[in-house]
N, CA, C and O atoms as a GROMACS GRO file, in nm:
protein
  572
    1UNK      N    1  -0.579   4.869  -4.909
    1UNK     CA    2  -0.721   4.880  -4.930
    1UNK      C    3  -0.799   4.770  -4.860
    1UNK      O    4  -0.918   4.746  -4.882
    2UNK      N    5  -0.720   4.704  -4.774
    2UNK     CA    6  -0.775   4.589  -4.694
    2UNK      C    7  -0.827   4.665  -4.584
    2UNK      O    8  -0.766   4.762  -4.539
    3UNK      N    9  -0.967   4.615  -4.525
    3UNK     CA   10  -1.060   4.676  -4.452
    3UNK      C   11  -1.104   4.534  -4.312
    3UNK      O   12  -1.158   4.425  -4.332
    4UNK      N   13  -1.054   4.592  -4.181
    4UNK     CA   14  -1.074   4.482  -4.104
    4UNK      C   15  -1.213   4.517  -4.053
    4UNK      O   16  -1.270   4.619  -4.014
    5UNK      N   17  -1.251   4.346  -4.077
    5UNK     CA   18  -1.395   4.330  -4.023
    5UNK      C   19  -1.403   4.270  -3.875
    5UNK      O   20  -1.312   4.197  -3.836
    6UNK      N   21  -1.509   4.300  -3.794
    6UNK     CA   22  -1.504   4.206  -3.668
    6UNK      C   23  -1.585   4.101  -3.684
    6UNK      O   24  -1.703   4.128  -3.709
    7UNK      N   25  -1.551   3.975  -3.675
    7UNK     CA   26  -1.648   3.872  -3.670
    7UNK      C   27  -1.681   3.845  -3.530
    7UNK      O   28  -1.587   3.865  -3.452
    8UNK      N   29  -1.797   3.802  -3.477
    8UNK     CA   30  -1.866   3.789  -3.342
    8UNK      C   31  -1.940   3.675  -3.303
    8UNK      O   32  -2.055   3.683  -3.348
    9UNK      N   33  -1.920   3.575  -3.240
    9UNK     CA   34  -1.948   3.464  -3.263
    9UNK      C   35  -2.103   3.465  -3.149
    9UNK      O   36  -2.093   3.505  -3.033
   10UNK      N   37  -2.239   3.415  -3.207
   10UNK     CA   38  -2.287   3.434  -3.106
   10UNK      C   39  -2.358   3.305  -3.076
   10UNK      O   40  -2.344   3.214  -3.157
   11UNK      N   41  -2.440   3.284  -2.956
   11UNK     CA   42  -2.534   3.217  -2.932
   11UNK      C   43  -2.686   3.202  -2.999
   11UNK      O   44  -2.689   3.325  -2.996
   12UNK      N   45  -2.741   3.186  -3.023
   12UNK     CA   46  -2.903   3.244  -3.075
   12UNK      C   47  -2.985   3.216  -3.021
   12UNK      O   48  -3.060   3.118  -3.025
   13UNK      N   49  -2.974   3.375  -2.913
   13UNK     CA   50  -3.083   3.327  -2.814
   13UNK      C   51  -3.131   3.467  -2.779
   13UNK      O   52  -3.027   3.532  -2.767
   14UNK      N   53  -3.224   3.538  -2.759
   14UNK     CA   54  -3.252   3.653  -2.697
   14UNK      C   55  -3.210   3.732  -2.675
   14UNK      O   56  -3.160   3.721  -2.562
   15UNK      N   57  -3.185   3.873  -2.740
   15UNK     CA   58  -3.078   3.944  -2.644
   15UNK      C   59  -2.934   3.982  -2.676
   15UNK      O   60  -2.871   4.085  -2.654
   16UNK      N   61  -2.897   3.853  -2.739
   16UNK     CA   62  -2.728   3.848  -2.769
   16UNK      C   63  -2.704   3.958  -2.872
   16UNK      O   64  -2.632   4.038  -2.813
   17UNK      N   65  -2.719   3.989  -2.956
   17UNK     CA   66  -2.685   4.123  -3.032
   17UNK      C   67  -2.738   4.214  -2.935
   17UNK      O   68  -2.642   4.263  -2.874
   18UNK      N   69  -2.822   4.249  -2.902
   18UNK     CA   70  -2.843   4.356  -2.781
   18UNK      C   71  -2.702   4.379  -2.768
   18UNK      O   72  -2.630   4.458  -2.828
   19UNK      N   73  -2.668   4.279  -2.660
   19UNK     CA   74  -2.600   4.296  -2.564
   19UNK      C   75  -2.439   4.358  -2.607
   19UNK      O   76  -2.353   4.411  -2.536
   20UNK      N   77  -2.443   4.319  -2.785
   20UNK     CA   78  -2.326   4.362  -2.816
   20UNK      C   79  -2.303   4.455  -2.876
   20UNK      O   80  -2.195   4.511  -2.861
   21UNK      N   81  -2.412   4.510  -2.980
   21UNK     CA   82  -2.478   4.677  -2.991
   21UNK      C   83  -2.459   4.759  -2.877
   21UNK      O   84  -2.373   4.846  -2.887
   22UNK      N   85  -2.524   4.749  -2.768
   22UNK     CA   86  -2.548   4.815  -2.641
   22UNK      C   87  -2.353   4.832  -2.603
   22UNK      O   88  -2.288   4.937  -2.601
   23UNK      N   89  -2.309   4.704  -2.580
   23UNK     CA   90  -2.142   4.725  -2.554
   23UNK      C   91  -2.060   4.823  -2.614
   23UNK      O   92  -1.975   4.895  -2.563
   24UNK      N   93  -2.099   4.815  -2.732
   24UNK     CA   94  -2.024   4.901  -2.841
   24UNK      C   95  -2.045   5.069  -2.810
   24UNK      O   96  -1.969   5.164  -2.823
   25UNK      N   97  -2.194   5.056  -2.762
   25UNK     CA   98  -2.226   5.178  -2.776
   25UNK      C   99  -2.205   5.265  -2.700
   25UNK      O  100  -2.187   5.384  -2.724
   26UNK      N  101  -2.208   5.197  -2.576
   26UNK     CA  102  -2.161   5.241  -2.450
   26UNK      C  103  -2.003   5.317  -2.445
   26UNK      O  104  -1.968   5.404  -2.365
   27UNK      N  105  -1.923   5.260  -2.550
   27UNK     CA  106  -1.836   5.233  -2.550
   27UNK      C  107  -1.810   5.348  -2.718
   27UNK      O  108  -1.723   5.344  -2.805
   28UNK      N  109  -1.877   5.398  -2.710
   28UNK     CA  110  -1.904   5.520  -2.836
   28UNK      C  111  -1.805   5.426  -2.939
   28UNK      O  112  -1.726   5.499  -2.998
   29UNK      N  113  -1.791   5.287  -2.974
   29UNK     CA  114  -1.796   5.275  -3.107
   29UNK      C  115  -1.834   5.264  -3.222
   29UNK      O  116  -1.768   5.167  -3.259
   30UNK      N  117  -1.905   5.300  -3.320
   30UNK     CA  118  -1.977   5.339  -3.401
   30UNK      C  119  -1.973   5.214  -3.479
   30UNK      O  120  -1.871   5.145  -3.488
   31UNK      N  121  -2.080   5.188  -3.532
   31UNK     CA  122  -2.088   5.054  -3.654
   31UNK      C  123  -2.178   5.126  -3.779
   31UNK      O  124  -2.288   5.179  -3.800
   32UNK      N  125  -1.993   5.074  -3.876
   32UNK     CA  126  -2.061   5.139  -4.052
   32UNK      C  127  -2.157   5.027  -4.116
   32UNK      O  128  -2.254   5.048  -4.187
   33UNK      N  129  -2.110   4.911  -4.075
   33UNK     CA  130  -2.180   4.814  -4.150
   33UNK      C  131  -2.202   4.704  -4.080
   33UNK      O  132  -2.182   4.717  -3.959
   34UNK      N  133  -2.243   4.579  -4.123
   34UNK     CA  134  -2.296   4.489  -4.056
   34UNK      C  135  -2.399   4.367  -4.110
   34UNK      O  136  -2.509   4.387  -4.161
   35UNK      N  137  -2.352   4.266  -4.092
   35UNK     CA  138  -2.465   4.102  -4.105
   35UNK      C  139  -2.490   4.072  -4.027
   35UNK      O  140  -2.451   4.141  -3.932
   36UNK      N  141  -2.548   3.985  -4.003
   36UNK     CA  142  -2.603   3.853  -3.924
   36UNK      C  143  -2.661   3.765  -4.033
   36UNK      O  144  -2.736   3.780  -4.130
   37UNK      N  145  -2.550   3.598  -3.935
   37UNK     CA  146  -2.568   3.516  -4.066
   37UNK      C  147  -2.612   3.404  -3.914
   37UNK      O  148  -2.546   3.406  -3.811
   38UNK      N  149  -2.712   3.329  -3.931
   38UNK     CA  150  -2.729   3.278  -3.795
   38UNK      C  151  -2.744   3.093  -3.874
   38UNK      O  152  -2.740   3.082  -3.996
   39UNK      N  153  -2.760   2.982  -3.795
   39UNK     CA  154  -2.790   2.888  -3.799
   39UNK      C  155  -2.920   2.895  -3.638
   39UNK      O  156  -2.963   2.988  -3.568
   40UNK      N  157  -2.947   2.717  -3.642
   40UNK     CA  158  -3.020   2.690  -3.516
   40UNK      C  159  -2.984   2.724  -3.391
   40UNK      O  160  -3.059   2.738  -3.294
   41UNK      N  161  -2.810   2.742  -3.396
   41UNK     CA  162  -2.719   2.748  -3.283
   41UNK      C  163  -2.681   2.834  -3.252
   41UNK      O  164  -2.683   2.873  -3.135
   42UNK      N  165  -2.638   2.887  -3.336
   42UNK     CA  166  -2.544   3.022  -3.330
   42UNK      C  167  -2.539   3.116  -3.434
   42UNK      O  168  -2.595   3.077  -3.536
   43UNK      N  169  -2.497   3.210  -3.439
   43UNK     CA  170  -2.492   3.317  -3.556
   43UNK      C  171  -2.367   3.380  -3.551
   43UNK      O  172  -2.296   3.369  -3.451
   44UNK      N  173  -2.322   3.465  -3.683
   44UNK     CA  174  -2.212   3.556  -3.692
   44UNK      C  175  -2.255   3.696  -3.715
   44UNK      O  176  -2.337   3.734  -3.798
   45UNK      N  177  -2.186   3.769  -3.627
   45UNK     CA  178  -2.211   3.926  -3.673
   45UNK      C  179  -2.140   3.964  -3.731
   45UNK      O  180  -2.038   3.948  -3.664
   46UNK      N  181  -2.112   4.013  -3.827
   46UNK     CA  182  -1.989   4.068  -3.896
   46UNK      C  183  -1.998   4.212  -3.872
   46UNK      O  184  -2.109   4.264  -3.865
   47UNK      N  185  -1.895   4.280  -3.859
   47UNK     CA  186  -1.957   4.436  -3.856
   47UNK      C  187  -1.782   4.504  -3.907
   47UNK      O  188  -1.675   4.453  -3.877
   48UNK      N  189  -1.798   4.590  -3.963
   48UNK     CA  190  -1.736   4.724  -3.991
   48UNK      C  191  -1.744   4.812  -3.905
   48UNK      O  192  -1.850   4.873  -3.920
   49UNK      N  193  -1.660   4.866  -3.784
   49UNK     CA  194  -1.642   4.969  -3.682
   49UNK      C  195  -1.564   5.027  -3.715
   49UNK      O  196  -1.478   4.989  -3.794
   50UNK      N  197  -1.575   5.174  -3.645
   50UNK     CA  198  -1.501   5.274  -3.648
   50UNK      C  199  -1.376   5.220  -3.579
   50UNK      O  200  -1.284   5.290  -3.623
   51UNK      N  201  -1.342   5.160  -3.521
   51UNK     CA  202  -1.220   5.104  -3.408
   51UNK      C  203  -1.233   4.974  -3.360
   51UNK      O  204  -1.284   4.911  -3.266
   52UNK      N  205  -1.146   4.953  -3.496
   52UNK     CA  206  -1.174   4.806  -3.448
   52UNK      C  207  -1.092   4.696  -3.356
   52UNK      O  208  -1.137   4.583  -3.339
   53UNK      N  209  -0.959   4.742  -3.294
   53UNK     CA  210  -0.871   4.693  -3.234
   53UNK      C  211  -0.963   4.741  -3.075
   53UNK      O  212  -0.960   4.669  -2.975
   54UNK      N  213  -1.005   4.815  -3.079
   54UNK     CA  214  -1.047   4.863  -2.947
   54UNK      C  215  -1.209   4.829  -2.942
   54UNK      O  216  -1.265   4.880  -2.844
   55UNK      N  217  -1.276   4.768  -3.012
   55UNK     CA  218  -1.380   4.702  -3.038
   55UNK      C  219  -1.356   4.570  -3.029
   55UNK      O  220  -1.444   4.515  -2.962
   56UNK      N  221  -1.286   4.507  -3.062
   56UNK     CA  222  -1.211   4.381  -3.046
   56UNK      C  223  -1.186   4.360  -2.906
   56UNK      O  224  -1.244   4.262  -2.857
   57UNK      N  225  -1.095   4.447  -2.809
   57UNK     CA  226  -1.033   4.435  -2.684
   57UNK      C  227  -1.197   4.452  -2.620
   57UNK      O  228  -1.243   4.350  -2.568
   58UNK      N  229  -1.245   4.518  -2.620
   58UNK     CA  230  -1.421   4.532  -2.552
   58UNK      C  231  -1.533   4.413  -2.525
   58UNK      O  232  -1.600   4.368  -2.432
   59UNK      N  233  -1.506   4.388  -2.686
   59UNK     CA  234  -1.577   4.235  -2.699
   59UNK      C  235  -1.501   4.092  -2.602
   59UNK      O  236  -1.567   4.008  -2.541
   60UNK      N  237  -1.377   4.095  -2.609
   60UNK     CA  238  -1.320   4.004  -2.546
   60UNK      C  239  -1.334   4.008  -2.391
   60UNK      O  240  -1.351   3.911  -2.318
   61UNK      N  241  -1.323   4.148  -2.351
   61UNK     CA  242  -1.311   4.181  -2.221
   61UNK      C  243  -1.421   4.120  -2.176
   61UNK      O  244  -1.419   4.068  -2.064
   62UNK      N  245  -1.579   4.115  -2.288
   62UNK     CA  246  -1.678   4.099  -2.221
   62UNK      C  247  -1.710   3.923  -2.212
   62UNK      O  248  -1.803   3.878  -2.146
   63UNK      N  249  -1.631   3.852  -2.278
   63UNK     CA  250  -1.640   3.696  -2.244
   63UNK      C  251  -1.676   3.690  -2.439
   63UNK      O  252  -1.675   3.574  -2.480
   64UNK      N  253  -1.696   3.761  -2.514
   64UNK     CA  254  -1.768   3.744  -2.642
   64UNK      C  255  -1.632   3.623  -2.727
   64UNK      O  256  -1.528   3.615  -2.663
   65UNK      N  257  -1.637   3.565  -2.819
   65UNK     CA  258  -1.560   3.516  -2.920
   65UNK      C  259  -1.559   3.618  -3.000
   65UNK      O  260  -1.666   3.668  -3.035
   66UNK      N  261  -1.436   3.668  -3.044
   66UNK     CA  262  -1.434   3.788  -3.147
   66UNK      C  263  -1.293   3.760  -3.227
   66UNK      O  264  -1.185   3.727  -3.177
   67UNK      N  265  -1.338   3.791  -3.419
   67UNK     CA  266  -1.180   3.754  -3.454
   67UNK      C  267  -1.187   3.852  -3.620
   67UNK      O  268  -1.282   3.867  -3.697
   68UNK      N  269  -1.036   3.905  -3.630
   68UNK     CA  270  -1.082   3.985  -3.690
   68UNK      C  271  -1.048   3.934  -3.875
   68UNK      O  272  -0.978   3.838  -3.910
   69UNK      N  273  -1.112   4.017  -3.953
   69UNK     CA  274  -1.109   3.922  -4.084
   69UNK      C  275  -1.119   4.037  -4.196
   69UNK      O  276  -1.206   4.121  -4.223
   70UNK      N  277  -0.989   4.005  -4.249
   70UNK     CA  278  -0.980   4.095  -4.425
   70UNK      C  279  -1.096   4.134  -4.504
   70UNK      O  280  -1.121   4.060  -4.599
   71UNK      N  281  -1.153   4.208  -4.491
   71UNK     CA  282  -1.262   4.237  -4.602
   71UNK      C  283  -1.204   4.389  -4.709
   71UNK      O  284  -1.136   4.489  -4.688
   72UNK      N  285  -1.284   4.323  -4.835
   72UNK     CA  286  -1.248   4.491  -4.913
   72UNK      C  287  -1.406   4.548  -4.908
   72UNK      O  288  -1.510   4.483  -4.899
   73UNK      N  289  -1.390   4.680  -4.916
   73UNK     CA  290  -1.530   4.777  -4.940
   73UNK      C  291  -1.539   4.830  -5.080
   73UNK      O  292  -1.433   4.877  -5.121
   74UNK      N  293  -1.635   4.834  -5.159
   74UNK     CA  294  -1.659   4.841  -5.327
   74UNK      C  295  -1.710   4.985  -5.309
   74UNK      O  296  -1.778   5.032  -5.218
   75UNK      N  297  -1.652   5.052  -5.432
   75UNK     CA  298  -1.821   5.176  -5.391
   75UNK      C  299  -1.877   5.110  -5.548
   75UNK      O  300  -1.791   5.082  -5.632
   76UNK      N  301  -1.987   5.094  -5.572
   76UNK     CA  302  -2.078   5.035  -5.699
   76UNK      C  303  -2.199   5.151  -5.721
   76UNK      O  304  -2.272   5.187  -5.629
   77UNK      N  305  -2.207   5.205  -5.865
   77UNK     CA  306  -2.269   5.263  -5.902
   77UNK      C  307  -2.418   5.210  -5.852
   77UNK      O  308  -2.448   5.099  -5.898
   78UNK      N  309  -2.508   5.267  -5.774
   78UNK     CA  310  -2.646   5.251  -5.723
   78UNK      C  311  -2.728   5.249  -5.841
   78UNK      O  312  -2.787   5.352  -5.875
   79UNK      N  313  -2.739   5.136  -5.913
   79UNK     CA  314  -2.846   5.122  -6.056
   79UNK      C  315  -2.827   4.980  -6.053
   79UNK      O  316  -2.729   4.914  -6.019
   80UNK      N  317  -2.997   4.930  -6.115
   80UNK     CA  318  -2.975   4.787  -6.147
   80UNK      C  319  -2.850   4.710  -6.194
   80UNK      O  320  -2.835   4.784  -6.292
   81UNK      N  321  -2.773   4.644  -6.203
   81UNK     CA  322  -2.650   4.594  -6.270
   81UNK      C  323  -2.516   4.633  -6.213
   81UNK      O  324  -2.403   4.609  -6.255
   82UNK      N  325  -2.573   4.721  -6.070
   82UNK     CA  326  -2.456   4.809  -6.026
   82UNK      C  327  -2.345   4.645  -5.954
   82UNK      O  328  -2.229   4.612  -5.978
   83UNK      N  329  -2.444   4.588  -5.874
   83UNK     CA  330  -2.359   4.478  -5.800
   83UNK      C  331  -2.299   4.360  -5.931
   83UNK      O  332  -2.186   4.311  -5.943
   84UNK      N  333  -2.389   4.346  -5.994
   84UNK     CA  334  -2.313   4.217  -6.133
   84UNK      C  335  -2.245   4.305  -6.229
   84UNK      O  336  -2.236   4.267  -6.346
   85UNK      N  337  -2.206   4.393  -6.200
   85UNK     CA  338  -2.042   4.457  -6.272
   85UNK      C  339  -1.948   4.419  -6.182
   85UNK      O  340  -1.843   4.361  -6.208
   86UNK      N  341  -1.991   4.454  -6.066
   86UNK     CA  342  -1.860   4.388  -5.981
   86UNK      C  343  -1.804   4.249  -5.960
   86UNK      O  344  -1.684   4.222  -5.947
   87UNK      N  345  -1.933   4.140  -5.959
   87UNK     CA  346  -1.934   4.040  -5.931
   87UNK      C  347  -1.837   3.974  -6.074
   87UNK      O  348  -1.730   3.915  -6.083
   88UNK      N  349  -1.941   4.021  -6.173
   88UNK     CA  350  -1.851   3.983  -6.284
   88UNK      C  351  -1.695   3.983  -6.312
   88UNK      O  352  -1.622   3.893  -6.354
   89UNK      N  353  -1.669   4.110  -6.273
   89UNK     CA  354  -1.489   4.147  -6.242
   89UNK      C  355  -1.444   4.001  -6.132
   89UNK      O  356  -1.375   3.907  -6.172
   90UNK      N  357  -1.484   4.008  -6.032
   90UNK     CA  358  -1.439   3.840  -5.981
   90UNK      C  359  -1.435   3.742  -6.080
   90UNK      O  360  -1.341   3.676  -6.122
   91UNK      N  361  -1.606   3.744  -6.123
   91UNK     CA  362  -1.552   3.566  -6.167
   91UNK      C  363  -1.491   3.587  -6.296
   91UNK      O  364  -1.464   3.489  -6.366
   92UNK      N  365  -1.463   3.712  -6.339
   92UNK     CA  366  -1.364   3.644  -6.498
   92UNK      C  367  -1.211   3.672  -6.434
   92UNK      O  368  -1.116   3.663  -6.512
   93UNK      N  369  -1.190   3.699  -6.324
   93UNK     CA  370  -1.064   3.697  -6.244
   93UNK      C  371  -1.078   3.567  -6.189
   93UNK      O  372  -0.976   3.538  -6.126
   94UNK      N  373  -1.195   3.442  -6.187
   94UNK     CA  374  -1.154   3.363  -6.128
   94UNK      C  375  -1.151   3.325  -5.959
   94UNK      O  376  -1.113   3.227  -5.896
   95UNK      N  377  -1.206   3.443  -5.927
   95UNK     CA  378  -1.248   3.439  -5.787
   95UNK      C  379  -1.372   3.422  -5.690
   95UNK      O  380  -1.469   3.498  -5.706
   96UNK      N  381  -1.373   3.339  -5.605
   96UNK     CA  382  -1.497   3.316  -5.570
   96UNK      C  383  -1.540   3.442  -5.457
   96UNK      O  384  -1.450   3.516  -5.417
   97UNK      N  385  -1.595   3.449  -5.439
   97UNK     CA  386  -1.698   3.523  -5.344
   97UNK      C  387  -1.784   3.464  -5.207
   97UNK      O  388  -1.903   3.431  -5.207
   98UNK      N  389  -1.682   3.460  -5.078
   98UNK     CA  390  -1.737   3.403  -4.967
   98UNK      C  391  -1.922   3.448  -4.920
   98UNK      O  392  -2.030   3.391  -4.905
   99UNK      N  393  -1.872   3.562  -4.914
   99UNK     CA  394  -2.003   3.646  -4.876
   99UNK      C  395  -1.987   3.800  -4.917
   99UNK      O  396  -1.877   3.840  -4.954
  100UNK      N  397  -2.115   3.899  -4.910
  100UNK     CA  398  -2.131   4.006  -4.912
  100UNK      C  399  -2.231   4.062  -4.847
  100UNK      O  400  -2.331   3.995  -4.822
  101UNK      N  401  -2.219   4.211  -4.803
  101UNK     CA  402  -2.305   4.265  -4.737
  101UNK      C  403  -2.307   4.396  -4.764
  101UNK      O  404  -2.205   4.426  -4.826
  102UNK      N  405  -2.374   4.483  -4.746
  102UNK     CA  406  -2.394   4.640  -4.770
  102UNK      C  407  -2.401   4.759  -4.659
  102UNK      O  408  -2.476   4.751  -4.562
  103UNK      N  409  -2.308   4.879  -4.686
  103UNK     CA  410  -2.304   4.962  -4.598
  103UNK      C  411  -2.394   5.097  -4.685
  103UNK      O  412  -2.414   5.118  -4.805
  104UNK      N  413  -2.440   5.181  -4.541
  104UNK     CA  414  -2.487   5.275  -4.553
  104UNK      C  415  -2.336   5.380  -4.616
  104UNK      O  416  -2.214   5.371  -4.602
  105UNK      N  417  -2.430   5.475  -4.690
  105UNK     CA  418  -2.339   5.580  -4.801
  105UNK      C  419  -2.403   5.732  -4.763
  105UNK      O  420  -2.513   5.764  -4.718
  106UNK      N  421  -2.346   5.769  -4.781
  106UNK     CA  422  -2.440   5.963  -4.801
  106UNK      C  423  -2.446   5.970  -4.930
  106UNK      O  424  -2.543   6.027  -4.980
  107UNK      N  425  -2.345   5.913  -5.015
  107UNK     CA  426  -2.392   5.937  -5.182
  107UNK      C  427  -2.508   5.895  -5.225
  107UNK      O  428  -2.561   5.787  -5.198
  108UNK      N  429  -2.544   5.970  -5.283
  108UNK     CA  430  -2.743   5.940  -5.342
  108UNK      C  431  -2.742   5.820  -5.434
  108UNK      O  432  -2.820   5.724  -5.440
  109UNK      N  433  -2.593   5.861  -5.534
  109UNK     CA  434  -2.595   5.741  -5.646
  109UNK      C  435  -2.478   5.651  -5.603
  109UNK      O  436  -2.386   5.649  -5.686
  110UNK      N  437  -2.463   5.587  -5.511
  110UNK     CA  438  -2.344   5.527  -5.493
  110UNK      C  439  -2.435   5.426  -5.376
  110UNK      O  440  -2.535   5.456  -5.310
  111UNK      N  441  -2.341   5.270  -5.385
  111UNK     CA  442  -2.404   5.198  -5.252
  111UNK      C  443  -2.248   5.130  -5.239
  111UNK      O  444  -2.184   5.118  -5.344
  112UNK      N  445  -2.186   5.084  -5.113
  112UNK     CA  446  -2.107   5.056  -5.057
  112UNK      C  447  -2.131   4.874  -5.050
  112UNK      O  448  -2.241   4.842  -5.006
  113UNK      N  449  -2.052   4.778  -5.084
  113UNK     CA  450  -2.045   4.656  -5.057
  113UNK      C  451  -1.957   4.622  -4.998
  113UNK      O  452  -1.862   4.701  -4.995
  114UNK      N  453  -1.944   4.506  -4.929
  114UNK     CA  454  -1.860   4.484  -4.838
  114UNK      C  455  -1.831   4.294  -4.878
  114UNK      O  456  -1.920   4.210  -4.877
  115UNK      N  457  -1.697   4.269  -4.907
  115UNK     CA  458  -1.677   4.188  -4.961
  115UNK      C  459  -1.576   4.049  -4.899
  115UNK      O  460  -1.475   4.102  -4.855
  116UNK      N  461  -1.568   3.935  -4.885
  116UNK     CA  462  -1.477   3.874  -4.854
  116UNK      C  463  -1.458   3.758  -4.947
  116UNK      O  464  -1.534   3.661  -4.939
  117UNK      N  465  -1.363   3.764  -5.034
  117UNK     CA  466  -1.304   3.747  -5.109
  117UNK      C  467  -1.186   3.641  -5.115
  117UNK      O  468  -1.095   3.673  -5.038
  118UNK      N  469  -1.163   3.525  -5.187
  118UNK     CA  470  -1.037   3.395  -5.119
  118UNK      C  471  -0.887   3.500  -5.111
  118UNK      O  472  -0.800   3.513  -5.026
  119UNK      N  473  -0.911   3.562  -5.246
  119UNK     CA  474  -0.774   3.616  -5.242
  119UNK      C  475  -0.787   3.766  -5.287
  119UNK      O  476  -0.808   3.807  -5.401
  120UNK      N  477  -0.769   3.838  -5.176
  120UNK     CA  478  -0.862   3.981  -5.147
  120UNK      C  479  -0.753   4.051  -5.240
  120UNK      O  480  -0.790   4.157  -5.290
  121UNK      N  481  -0.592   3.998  -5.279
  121UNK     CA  482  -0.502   4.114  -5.342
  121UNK      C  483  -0.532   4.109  -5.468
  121UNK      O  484  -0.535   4.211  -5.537
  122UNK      N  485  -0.558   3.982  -5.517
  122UNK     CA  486  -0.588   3.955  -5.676
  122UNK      C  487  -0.730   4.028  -5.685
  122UNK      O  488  -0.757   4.074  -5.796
  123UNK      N  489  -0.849   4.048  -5.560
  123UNK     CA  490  -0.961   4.137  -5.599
  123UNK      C  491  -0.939   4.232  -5.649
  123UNK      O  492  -0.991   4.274  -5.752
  124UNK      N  493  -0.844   4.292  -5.571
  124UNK     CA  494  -0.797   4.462  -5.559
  124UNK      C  495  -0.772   4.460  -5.653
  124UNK      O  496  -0.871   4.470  -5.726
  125UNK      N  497  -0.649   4.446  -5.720
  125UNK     CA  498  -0.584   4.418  -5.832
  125UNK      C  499  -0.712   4.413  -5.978
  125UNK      O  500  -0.725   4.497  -6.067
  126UNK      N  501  -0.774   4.313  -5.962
  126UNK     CA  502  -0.869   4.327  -6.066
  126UNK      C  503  -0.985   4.446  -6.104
  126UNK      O  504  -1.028   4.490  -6.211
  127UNK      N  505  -1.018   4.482  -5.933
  127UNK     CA  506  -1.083   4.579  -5.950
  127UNK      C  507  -1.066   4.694  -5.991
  127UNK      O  508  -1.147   4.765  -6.051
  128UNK      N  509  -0.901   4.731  -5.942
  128UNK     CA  510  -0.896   4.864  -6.013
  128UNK      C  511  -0.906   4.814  -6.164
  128UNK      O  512  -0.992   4.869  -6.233
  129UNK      N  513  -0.820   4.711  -6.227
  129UNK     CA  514  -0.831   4.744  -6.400
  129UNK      C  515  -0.937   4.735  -6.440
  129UNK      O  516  -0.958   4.719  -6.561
  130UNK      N  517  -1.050   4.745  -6.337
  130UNK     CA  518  -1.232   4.761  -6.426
  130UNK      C  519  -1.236   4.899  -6.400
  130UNK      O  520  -1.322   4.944  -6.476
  131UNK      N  521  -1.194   4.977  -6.344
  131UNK     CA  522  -1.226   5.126  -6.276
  131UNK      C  523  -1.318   5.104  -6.202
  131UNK      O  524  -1.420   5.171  -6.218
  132UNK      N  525  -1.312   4.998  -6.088
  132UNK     CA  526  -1.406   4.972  -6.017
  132UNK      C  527  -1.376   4.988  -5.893
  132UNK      O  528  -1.315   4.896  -5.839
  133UNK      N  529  -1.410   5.115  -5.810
  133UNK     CA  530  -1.334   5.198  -5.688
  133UNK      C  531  -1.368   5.096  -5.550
  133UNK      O  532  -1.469   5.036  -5.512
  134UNK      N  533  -1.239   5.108  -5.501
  134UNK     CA  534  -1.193   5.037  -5.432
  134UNK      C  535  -1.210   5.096  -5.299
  134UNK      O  536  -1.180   5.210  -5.333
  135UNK      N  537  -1.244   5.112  -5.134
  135UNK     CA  538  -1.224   5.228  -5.040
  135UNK      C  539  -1.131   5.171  -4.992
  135UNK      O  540  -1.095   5.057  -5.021
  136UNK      N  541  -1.068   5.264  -4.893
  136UNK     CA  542  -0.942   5.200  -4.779
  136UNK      C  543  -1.048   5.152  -4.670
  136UNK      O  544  -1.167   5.120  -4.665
  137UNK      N  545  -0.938   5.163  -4.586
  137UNK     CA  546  -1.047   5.139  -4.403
  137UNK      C  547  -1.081   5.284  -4.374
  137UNK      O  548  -1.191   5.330  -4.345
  138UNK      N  549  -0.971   5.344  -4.387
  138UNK     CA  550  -1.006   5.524  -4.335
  138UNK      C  551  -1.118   5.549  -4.400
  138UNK      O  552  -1.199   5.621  -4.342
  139UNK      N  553  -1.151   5.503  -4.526
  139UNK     CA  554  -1.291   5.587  -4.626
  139UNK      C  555  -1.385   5.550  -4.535
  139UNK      O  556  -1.447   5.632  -4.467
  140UNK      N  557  -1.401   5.414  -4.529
  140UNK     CA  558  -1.533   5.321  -4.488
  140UNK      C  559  -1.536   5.325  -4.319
  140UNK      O  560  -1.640   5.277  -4.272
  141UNK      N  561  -1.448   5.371  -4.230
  141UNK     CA  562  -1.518   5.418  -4.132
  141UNK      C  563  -1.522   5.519  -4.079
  141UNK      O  564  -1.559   5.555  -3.967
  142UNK      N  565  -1.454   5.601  -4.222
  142UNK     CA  566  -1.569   5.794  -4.200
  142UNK      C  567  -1.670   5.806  -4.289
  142UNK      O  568  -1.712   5.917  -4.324
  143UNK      N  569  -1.731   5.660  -4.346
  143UNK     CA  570  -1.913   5.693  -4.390
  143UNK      C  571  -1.996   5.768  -4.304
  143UNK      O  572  -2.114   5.789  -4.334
   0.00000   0.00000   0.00000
């Protein structure tokens, strides 16, 4: 149920996501999800692709820093309290929570999180004994 993310190391300057949107696209790989976490210097893209070994080889080809990184995908009931049920399941497991981000869903009542986690097996693990649905990679990049 481990879900590889691409991390993208960028510059912050004009353009630079362009240029790596535009790559991808060219390149018909599809993006389910996605951050940008930037400083003064530089920023990270994180993204969820449909193909990510071959999204990876693209990015590199093109001079980019690219590296890839364990994330799990949540599906969380879409209602106030939907994300602090989950969160909660971490911290009484004891786990911290690096970052999170959100993917687009077709379910009306459902929203998709995207999680990175210290120790992503003990997530899993916890999450199912909440009944708290877990996706593979196959789910989350046929959103």
């Amino acid at each position: 149920m481990i879900v590889n993310q691409v991390s993208v190391f960028l510059e912050n300057r004009a353009g630079r996501l362009l240029e790596v949107t535009k790559l991808l696209g060219e390149n018909n790989i599809n993006i389910r999800a996605l951050c940008v976490a930037d400083t003064s210097d530089f920023g990270i893209l994180r993204m969820i692709v449909d193909d990510t070994d071959r999204a990876i080889s693209i990015l590199r080809d093109a001079n980019f820093s690219v590296a890839k990184t364990p994330v799990i995908a949540v599906k969380v009931t879409d209602k106030p309290g939907g994300l602090a049920h989950t969160l909660d399941a971490f911290l009484k497991a004891g786990l911290n929570v690096e970052y999170t981000y959100a993917s687009l869903t077709r379910e009306k009542d459902k929203a998709i999180l995207i999680f990175k986690i210290e120790d992503i097996k003990q997530a899993i693990d916890r999450l199912s004994q909440q009944n708290i649905e877990v996706l593979t990679e196959k789910e989350v990049k046929n959103l």
